[in-house]
DSSP file (Angstrom, degrees, kcal/mol; ACC not computed):
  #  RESIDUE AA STRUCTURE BP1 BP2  ACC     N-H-->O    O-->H-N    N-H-->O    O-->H-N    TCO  KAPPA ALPHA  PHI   PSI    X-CA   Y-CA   Z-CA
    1    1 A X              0   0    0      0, 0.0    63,-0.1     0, 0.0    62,-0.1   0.000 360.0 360.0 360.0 133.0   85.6   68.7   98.1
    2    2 A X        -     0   0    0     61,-0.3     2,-0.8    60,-0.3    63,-0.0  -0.383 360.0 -82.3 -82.0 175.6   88.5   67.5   96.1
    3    3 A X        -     0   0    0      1,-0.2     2,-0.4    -2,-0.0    -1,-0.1  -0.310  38.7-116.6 -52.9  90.4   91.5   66.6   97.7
    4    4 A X        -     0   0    0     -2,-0.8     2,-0.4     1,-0.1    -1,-0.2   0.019  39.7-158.3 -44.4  86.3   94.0   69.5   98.7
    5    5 A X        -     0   0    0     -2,-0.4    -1,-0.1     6,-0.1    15,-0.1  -0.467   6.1-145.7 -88.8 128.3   96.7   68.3   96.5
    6    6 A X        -     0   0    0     -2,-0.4    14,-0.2     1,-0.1    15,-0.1   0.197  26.6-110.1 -64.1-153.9  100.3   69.6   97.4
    7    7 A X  S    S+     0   0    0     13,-0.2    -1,-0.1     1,-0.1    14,-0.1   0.648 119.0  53.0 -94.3 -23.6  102.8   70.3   94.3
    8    8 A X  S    S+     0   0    0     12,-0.1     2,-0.1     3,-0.0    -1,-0.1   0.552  85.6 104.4-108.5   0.3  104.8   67.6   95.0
    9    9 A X    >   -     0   0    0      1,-0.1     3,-0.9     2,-0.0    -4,-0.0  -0.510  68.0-136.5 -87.8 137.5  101.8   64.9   95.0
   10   10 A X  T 3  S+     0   0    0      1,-0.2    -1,-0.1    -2,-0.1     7,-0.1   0.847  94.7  67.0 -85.0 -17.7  101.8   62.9   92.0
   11   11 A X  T 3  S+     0   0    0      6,-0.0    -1,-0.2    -3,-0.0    -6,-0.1   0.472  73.2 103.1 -62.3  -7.0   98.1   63.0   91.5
   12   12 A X  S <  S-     0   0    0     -3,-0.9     2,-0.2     4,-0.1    -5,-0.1  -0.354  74.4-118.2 -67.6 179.1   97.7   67.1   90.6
   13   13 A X     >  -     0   0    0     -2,-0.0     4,-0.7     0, 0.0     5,-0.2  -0.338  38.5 -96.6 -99.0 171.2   97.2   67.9   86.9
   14   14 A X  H  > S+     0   0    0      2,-0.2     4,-1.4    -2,-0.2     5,-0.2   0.641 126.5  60.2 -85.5 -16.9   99.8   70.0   85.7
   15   15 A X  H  > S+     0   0    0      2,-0.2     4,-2.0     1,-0.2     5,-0.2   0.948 112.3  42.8 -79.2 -69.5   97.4   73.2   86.4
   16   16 A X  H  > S+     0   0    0      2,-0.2     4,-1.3     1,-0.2    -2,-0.2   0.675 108.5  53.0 -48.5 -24.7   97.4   72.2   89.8
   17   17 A X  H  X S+     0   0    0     -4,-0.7     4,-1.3     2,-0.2    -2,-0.2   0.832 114.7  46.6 -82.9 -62.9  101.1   71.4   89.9
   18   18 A X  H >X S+     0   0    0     -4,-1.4     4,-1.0     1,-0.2     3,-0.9   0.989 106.0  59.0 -47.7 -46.8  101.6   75.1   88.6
   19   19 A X  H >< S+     0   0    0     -4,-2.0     3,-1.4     1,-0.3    -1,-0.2   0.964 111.7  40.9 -51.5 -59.3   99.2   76.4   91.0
   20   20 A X  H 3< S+     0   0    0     -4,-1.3    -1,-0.3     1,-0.3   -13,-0.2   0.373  92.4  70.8 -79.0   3.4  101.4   75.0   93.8
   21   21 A X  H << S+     0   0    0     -4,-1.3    -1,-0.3    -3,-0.9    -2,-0.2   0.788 100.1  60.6 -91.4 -12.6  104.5   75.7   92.9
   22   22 A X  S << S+     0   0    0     -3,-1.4    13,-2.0    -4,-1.0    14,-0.6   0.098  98.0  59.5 -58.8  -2.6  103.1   79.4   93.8
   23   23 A X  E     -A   34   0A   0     11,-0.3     2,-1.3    -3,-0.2    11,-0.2  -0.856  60.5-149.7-140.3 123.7  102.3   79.0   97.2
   24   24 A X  E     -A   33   0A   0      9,-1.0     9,-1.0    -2,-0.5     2,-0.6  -0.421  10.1-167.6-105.9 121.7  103.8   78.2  100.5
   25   25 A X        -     0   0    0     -2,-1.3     7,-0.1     7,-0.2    -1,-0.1  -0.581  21.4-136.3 -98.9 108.7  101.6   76.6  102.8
   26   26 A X        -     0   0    0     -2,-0.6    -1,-0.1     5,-0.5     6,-0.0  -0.141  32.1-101.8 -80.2-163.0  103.4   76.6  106.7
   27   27 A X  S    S+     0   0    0      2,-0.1    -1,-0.1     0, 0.0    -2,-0.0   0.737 106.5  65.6 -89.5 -19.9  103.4   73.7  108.9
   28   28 A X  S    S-     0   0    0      3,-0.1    -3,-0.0     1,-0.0     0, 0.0   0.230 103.7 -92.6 -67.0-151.1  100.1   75.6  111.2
   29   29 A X  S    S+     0   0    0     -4,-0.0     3,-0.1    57,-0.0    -2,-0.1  -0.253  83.7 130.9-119.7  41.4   96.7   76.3  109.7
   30   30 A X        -     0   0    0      1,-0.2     2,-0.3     3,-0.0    57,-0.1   0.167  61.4 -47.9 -53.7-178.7   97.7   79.6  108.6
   31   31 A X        -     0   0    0     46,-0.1     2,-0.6    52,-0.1    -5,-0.5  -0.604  43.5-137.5 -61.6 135.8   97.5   81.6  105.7
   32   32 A X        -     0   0    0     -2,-0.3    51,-1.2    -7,-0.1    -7,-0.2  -0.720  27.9-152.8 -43.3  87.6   98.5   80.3  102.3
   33   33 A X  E     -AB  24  82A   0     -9,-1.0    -9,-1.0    -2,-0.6     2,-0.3  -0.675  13.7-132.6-113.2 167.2  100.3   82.8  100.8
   34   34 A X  E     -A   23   0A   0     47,-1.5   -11,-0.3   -11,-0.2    47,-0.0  -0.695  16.1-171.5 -87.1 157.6  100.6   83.4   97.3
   35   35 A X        +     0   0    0    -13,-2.0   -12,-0.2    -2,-0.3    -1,-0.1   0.251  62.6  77.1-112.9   8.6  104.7   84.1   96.2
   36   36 A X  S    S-     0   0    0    -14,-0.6    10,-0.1     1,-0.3    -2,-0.1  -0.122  95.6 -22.5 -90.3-163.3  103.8   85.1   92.5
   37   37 A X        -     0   0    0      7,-0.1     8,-1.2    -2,-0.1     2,-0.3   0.046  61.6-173.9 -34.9 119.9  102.6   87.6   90.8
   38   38 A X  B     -C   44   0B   0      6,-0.2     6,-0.3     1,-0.1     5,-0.1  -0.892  17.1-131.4-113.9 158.3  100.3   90.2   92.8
   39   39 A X        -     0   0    0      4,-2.5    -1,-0.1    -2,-0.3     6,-0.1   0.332  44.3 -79.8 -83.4-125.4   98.3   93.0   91.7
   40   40 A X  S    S+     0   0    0      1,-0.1    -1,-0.1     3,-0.0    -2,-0.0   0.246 129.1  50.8 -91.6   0.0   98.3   96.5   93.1
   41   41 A X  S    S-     0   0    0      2,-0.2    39,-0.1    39,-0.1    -1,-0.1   0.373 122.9 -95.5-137.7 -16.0   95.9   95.5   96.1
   42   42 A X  S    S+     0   0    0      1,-0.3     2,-0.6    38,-0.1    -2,-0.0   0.286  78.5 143.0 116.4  -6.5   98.1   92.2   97.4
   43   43 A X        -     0   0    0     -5,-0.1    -4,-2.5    38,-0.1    -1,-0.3  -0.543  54.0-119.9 -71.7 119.5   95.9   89.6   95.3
   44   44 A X  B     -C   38   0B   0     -2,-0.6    11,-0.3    36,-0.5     2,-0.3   0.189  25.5-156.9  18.9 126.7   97.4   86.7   93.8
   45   45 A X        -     0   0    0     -8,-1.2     9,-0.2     9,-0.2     2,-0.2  -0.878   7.1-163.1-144.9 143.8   97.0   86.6   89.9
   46   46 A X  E     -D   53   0C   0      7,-1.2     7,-0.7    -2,-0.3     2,-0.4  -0.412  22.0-126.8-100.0 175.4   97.2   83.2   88.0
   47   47 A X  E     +D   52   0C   0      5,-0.2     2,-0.3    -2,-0.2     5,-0.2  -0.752  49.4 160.1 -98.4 159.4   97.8   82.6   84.1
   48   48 A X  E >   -D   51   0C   0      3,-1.1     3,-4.9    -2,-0.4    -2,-0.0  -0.772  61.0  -9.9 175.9 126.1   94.9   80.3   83.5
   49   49 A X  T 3  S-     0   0    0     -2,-0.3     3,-0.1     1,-0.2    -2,-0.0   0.765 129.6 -51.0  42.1  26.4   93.3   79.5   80.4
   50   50 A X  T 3  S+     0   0    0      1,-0.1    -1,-0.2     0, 0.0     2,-0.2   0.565 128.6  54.6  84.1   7.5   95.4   82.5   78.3
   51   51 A X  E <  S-D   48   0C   0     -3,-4.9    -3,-1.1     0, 0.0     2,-0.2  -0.833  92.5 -82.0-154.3-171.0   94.5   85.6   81.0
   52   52 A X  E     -D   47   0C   0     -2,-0.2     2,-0.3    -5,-0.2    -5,-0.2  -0.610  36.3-166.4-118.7 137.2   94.9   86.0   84.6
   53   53 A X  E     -D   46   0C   0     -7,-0.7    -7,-1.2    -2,-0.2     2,-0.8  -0.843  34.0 -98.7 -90.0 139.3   92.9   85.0   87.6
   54   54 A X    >>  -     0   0    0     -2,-0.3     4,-2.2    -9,-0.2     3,-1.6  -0.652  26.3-144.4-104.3 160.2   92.8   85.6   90.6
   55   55 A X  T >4 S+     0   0    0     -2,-0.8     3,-0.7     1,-0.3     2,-0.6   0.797 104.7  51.7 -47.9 -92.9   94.7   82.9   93.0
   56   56 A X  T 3> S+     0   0    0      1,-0.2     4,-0.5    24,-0.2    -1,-0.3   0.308 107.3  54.6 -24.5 -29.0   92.3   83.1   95.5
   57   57 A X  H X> S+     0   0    0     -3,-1.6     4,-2.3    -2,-0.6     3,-0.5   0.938 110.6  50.8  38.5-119.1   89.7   82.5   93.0
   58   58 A X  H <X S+     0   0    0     -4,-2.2     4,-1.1    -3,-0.7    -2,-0.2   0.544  99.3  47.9  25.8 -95.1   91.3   79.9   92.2
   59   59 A X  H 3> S+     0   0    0     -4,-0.3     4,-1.8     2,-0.3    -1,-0.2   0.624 109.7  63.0-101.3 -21.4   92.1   77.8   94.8
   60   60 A X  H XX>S+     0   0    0     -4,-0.5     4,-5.4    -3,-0.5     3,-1.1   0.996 109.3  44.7 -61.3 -75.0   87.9   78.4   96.0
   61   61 A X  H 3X5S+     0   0    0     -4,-2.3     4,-0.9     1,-0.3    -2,-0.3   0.746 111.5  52.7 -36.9 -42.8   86.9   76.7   92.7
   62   62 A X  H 3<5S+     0   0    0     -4,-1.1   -60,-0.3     1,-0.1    -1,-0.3   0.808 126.1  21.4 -62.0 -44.3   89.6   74.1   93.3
   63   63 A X  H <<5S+     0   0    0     -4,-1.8   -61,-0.3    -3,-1.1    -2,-0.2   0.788 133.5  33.6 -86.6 -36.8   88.3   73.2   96.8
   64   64 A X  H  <5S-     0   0    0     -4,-5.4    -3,-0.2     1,-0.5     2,-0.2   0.596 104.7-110.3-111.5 -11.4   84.8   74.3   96.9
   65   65 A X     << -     0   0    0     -4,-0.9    -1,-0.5    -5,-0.8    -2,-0.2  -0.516  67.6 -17.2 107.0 166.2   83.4   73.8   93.2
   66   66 A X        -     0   0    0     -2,-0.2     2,-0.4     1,-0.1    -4,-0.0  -0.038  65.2-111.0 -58.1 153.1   82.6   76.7   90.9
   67   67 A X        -     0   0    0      4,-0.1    -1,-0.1     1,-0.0     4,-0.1  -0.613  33.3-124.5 -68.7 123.0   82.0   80.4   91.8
   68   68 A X    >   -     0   0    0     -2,-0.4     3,-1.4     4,-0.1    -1,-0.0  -0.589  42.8 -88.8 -65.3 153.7   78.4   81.3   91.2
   69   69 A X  T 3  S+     0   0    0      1,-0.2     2,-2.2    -2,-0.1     3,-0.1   0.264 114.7  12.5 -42.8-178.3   78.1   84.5   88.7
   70   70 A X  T 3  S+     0   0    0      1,-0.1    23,-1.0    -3,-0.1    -1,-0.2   0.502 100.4 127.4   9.7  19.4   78.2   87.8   90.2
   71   71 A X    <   -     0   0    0     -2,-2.2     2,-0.5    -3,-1.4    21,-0.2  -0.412  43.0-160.4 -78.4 158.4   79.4   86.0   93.6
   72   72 A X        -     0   0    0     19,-0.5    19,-1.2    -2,-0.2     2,-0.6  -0.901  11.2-136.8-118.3 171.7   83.0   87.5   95.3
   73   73 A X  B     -E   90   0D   0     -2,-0.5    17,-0.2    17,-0.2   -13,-0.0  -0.940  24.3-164.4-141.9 138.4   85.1   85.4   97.7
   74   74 A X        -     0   0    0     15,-3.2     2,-0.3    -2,-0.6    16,-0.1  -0.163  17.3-111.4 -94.7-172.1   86.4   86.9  100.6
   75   75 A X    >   -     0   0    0      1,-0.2     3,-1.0    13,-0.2    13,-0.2  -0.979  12.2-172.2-138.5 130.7   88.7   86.5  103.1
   76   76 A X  T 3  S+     0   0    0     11,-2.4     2,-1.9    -2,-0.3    -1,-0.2   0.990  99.0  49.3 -84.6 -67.8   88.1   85.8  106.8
   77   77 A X  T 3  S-     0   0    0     10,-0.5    -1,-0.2     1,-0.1   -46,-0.1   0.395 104.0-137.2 -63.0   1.0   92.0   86.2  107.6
   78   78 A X    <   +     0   0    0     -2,-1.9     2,-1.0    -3,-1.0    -1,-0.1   0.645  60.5 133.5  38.1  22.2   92.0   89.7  105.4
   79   79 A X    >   -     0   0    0      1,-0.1     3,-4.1     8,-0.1    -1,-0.1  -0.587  49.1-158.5-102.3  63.6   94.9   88.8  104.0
   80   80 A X  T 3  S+     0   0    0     -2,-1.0   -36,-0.5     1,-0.3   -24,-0.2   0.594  93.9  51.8 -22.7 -36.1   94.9   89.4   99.9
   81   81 A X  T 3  S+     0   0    0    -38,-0.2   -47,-1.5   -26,-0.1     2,-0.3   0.478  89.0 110.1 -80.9  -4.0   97.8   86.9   99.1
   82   82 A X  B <   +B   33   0A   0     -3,-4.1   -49,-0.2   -49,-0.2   -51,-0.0  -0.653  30.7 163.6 -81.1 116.9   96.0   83.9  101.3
   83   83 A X        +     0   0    0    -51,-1.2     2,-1.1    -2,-0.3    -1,-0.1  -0.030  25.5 128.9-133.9  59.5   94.7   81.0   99.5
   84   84 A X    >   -     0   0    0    -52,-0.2     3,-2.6     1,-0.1     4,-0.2  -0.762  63.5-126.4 -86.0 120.3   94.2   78.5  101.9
   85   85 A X  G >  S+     0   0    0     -2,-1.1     3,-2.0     1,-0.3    -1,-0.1   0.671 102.3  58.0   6.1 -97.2   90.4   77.3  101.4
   86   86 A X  G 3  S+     0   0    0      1,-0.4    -1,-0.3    -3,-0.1   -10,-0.1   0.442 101.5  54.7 -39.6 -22.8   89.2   77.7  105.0
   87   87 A X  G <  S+     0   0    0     -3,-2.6   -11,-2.4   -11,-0.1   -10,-0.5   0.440 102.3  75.9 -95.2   9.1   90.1   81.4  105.1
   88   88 A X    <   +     0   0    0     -3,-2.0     2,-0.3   -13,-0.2   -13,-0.2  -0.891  52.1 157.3-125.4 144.5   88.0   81.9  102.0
   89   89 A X        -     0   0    0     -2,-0.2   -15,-3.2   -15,-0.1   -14,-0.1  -0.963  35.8 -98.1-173.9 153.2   84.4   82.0  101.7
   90   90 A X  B     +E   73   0D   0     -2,-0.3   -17,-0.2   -17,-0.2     2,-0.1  -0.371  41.8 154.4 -74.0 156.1   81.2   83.6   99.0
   91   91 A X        -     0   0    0    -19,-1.2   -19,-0.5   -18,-0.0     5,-0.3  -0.631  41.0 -98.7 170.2 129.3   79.4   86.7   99.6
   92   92 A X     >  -     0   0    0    -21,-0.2     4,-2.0    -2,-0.1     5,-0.3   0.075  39.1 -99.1 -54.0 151.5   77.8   89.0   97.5
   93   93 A X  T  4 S+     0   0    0    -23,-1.0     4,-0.5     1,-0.2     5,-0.2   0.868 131.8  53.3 -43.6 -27.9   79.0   92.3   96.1
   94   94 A X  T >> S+     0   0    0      2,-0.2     3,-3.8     3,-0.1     4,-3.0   0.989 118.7  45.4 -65.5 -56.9   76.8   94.3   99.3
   95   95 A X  H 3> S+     0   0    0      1,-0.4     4,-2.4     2,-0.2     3,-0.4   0.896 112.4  49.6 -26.9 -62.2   79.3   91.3  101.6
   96   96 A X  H 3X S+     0   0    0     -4,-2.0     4,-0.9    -5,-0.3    -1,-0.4   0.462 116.7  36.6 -79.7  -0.1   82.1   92.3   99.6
   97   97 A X  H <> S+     0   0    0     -3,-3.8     4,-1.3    -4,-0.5    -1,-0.2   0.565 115.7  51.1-130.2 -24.0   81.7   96.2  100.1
   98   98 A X  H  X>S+     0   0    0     -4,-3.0     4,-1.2    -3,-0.4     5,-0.6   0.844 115.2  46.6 -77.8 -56.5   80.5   96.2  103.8
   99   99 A X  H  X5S+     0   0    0     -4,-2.4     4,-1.3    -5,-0.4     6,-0.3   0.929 109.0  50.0 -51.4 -64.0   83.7   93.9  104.5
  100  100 A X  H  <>S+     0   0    0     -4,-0.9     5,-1.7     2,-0.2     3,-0.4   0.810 116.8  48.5 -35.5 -64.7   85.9   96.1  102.5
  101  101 A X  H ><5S+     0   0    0     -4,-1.3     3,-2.7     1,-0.2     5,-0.3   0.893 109.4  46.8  41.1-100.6   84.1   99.1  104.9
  102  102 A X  H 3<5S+     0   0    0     -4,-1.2    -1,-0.2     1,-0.3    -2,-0.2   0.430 115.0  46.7 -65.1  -1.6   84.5   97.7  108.1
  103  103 A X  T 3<<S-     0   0    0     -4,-1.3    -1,-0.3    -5,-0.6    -2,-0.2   0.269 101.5-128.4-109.8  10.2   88.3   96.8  107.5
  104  104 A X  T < 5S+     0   0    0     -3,-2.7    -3,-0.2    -5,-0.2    -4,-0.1   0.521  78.0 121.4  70.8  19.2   89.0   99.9  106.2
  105  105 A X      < +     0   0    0     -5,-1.7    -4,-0.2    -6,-0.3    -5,-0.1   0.015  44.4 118.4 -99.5  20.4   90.7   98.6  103.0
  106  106 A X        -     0   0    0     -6,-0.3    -9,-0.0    -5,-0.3     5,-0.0  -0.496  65.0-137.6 -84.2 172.9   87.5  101.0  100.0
  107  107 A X        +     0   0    0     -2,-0.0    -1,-0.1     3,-0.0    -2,-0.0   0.213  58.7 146.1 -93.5 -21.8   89.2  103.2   98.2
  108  108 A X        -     0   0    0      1,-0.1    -2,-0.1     2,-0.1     3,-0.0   0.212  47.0-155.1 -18.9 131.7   86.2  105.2   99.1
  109  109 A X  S    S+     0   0    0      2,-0.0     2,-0.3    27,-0.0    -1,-0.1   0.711  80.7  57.1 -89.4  -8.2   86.5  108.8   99.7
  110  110 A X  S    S-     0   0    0      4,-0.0     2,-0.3     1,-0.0    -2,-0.1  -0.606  77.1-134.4-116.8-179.8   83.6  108.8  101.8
  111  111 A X     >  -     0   0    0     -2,-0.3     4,-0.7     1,-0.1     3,-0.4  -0.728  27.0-109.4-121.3 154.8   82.9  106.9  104.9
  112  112 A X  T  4 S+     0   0    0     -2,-0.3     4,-0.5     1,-0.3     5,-0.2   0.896 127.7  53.1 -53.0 -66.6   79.3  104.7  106.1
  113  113 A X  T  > S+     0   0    0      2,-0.2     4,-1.8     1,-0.2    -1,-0.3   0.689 107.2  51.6 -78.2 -39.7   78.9  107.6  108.6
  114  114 A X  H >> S+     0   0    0     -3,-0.4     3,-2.9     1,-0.2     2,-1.4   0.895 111.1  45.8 -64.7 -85.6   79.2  110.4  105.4
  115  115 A X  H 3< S+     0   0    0     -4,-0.7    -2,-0.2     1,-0.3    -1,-0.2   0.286 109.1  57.1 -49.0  -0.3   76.6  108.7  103.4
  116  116 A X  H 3> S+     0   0    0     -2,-1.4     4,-4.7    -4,-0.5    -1,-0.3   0.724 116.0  38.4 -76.1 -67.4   74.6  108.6  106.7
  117  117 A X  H <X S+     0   0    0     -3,-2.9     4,-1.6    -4,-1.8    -2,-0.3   0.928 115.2  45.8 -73.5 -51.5   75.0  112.4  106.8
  118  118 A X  H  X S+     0   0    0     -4,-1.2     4,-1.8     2,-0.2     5,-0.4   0.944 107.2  54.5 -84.6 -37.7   74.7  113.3  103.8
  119  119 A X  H  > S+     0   0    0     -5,-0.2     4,-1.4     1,-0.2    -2,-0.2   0.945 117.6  46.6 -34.0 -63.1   71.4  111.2  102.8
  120  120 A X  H  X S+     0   0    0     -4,-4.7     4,-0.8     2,-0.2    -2,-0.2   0.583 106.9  51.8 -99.1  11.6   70.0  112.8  105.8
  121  121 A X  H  <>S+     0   0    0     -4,-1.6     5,-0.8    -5,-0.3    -2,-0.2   0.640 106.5  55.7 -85.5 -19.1   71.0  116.5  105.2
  122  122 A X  H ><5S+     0   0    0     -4,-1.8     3,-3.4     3,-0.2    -2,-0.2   0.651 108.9  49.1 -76.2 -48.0   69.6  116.4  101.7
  123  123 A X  H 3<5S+     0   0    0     -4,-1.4     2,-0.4    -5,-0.4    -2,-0.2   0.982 105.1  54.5 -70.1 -53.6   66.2  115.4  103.2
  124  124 A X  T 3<5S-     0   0    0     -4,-0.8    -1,-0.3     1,-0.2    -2,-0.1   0.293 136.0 -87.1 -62.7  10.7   66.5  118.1  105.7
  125  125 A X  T < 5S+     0   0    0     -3,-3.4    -3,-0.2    -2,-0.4    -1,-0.2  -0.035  73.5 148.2 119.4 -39.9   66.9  120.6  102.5
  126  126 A X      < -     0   0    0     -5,-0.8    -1,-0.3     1,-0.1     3,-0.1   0.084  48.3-105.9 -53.9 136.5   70.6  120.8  101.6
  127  127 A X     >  -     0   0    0      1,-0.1     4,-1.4    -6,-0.1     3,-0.2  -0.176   5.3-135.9 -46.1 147.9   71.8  121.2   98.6
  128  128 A X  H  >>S+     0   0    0      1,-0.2     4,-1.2     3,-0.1     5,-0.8   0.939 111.9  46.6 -60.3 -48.0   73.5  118.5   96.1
  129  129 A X  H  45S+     0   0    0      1,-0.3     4,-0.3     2,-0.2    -1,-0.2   0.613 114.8  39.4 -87.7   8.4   76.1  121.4   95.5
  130  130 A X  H  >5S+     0   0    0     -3,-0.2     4,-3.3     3,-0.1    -1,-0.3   0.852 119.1  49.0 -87.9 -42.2   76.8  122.5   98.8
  131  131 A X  H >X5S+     0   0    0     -4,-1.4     3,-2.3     2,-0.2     4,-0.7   0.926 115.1  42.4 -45.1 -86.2   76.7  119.0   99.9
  132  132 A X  H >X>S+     0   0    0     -4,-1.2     5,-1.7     1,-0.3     4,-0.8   0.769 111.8  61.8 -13.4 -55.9   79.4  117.8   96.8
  133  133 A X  H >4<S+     0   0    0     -5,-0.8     3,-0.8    -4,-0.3    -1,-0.3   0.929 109.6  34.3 -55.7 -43.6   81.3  120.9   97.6
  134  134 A X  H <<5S+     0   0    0     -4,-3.3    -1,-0.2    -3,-2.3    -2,-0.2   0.774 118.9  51.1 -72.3 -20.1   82.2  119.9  101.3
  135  135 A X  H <<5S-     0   0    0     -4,-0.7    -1,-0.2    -3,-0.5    -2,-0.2   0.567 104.6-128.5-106.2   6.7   82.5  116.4  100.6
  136  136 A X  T <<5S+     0   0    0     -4,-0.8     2,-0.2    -3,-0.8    -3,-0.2   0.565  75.8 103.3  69.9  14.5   85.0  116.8   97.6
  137  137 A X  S   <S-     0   0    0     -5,-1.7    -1,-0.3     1,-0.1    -2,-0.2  -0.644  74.5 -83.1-121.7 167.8   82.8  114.7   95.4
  138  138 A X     >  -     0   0    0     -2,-0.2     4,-1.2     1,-0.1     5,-0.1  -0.420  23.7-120.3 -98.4-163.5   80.3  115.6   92.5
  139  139 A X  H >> S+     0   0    0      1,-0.2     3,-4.1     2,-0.2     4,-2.3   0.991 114.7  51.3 -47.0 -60.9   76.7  116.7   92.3
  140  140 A X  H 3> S+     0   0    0      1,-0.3     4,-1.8     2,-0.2     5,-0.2   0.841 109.8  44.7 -41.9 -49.5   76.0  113.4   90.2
  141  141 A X  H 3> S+     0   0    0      1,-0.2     4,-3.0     2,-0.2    -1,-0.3   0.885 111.6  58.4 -75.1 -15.4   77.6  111.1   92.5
  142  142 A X  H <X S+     0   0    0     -3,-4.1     4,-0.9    -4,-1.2    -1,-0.2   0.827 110.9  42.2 -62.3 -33.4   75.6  113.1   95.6
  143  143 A X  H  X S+     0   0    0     -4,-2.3     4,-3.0     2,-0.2     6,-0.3   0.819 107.2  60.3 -92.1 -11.3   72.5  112.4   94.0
  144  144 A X  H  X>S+     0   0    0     -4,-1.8     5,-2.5    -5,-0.3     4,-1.2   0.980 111.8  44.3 -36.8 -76.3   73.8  108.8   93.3
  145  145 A X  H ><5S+     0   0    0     -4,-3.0     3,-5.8    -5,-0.2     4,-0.4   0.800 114.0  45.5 -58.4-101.4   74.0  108.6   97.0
  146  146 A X  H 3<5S+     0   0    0     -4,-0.9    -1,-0.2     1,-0.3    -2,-0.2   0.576 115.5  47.6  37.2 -85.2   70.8  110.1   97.8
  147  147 A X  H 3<5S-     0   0    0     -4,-3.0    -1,-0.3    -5,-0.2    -2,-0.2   0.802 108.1-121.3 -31.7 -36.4   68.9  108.0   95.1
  148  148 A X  T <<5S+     0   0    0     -3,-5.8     4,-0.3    -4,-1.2    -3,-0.2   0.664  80.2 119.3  99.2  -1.9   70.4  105.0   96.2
  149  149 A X  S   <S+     0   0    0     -5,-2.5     3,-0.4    -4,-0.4     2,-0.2   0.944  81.7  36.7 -94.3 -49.9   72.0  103.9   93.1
  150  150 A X  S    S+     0   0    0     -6,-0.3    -2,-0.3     1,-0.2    -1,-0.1  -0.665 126.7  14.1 -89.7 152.3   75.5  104.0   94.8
  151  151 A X  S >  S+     0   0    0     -2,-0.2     3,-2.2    -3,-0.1    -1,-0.2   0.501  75.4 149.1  75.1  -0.3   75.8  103.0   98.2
  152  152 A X  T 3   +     0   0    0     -3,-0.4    -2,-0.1    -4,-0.3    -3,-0.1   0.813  62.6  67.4 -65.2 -64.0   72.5  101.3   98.6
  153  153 A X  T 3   +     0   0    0     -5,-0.1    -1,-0.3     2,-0.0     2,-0.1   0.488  68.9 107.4 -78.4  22.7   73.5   98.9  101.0
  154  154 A X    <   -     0   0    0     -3,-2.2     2,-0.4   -39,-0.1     3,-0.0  -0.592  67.4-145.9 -54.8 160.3   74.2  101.8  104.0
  155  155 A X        +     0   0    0     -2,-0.1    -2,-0.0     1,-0.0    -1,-0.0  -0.897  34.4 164.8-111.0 131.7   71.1  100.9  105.9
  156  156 A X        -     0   0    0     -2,-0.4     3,-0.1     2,-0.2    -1,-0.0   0.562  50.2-121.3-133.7 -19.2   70.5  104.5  107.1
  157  157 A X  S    S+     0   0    0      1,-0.3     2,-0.4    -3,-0.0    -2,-0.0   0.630  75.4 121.7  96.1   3.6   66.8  104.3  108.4
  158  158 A X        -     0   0    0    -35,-0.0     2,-0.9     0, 0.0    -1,-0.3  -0.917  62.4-124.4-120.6 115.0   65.8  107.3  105.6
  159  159 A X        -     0   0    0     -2,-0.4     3,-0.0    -3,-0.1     0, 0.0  -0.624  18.6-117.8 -55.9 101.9   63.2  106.6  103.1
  160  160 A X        +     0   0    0     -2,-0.9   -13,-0.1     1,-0.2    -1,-0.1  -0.257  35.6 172.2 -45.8 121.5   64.0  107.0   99.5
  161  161 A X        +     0   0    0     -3,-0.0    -1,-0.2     2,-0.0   -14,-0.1   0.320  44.7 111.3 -95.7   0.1   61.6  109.8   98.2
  162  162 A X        -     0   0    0    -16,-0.2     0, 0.0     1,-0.1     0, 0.0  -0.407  55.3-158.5 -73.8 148.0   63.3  110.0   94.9
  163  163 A X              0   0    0      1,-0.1    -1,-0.1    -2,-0.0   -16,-0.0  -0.420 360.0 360.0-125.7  47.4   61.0  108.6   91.8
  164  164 A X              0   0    0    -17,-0.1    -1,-0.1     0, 0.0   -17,-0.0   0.776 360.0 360.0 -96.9 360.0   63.7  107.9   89.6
């Protein structure tokens, strides 16, 4: 792992020098936080290579070596503007959507406990459109749910019978 180089250490690159002139790092083992640019959700975004990154990103690749493809990197400290290493850490898109979940941070309209319910209220006969109708959502995404193609990784205990 390379060296955590501060801003003021003469050995950063100038990409590293930028990087850290964006974040203020306290005297604990705290979060990192970013003080630049954030988006709409509290992440970080860098200029990097002529578009935007995100810090946290970043600063994983900086410490830990490249991201594998379709990997995310979280945050144990839940704190979108933190990019201190040690609070960061891979996990696959099911990781990234159960974490998102259980902290209560989806955008989701529906909840593990809906897709529970509704998964086993369709086997038991219900309709998509009664279903859709109650849950504010449409047919398509009910049978989405249903199917399995969204939401897959509730573990619900219900056997897909769909053969699509």
């Amino acid at each position: 792992m390379p060296s955590p180089y501060r801003k003021d250490d003469p050995r950063a690159t100038d990409i590293q020098a930028r990087f850290w002139s964006k974040v203020s790092i306290p005297e604990d083992d705290g979060c990192w936080e970013w003080v630049a640019s954030l988006d709409g959700s509290g992440y970080g975004r860098f200029g990097y290579r002529g578009g935007l990154v995100s810090a946290h990103r970043f600063s994983f690749d900086l410490f830990s070596g490249p991201i594998p493809s379709g990997m995310h990197v979280l945050h144990h400290c839940d704190n979108p503007a933190c990019v201190n290493p040690d609070h960061l850490y891979l996990g696959g898109p099911r990781d990234n959507m159960i974490d998102r979940e259980l902290r209560g941070r989806g955008v989701a309209k529906l909840s593990i406990d809906d897709v529970k319910s509704i998964r086993l209220r369709s086997m038991r006969g219900e309709t998509q459109a009664s279903l859709s109708k109650e849950y504010g959502i449409s047919d398509g995404h009910i049978s989405e749910i249903i199917g399995r193609k969204k939401w897959d990784w509730v573990e619900d205990g219900i056997q897909n019978t769909s053969h699509n």
